[in-house]
C-alpha positions as CSV (number, residue, x, y, z in Angstrom):
1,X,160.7,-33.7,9.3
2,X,156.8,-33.4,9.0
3,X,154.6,-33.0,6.0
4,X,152.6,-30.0,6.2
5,X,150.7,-31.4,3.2
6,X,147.5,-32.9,4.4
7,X,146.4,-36.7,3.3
8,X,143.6,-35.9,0.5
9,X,140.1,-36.6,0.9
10,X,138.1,-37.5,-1.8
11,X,134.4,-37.4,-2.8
12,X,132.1,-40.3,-4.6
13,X,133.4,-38.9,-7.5
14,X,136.9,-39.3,-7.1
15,X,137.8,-35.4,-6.5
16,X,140.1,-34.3,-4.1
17,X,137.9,-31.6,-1.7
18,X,140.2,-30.8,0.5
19,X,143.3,-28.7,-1.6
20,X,144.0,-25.5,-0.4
21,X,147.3,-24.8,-2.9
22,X,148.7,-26.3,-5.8
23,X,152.3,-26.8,-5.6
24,X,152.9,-24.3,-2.9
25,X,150.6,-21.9,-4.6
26,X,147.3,-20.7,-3.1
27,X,144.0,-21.9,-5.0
28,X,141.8,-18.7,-5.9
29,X,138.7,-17.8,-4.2
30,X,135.8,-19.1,-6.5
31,X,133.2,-17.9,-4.1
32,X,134.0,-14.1,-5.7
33,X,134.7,-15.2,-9.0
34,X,132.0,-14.7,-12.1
35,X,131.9,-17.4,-14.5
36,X,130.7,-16.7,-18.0
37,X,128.8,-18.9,-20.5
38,X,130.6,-19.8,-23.7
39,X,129.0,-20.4,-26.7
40,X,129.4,-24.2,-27.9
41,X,129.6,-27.5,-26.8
42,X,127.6,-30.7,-26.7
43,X,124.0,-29.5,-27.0
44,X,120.7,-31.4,-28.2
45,X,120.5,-31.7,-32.5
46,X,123.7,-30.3,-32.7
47,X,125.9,-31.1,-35.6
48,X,125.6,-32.3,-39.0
49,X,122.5,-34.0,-39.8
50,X,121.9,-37.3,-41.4
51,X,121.6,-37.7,-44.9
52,X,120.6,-40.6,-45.4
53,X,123.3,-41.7,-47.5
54,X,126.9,-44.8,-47.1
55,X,130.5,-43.0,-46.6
56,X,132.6,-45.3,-49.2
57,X,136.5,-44.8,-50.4
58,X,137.1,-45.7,-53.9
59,X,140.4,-46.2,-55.5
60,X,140.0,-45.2,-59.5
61,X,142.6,-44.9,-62.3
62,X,143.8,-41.4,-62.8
63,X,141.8,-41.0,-66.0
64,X,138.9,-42.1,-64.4
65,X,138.9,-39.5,-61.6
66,X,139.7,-36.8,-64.1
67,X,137.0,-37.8,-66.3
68,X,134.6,-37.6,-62.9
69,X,135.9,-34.2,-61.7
70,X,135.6,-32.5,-65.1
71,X,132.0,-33.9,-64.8
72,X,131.1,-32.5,-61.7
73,X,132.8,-29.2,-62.6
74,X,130.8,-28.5,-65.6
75,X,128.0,-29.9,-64.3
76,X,128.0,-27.8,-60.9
77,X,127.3,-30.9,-59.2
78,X,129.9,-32.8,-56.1
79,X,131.4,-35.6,-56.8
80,X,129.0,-37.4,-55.4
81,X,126.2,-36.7,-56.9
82,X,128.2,-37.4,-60.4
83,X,129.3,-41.0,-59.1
84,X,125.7,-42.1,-57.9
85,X,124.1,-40.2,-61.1
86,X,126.6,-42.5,-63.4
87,X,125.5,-45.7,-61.4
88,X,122.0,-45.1,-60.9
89,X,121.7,-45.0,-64.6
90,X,123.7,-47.8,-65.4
91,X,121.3,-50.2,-63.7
């Protein structure tokens, strides 16, 4: 018995360039097909932007977080801004 399958050949990327089917099936004709633009993706200044500040993870007691929240909450301020507030003036 003979394989009808022919050996791959592969360009200096590593893609196969000679398939005709996948798994019996017949690839589709991409010289007809229309290929479309979606919005997204890696581009230039995309995402969030610096701002200037550390990422840290704190471990508090319970009262201690509550008393921060209730802060922030009447305050209208993040937690953040509370915690470095409360620092910055305790220096």
């Amino acid at each position: 018995m003979k394989n009808s399958t022919p050996k791959p050949i592969f360009d200096k990327d590593g893609y196969q360039i000679n398939m005709t089917d996948l798994n019996g099936e017949p690839l589709p004709d991409l010289s007809t097909a229309k290929f479309y633009r979606f919005h997204g993706g890696a581009r230039i200044g995309a995402g969030r932007k610096p701002l200037g500040k550390t990422q840290m993870l704190l471990r508090l007691r319970p009262k201690s977080a509550a008393a921060i929240r209730a802060k922030a909450k009447r305050e209208h301020l993040t937690l953040s801004e509370v915690v470095d507030n409360l620092v910055l003036a305790s220096l």
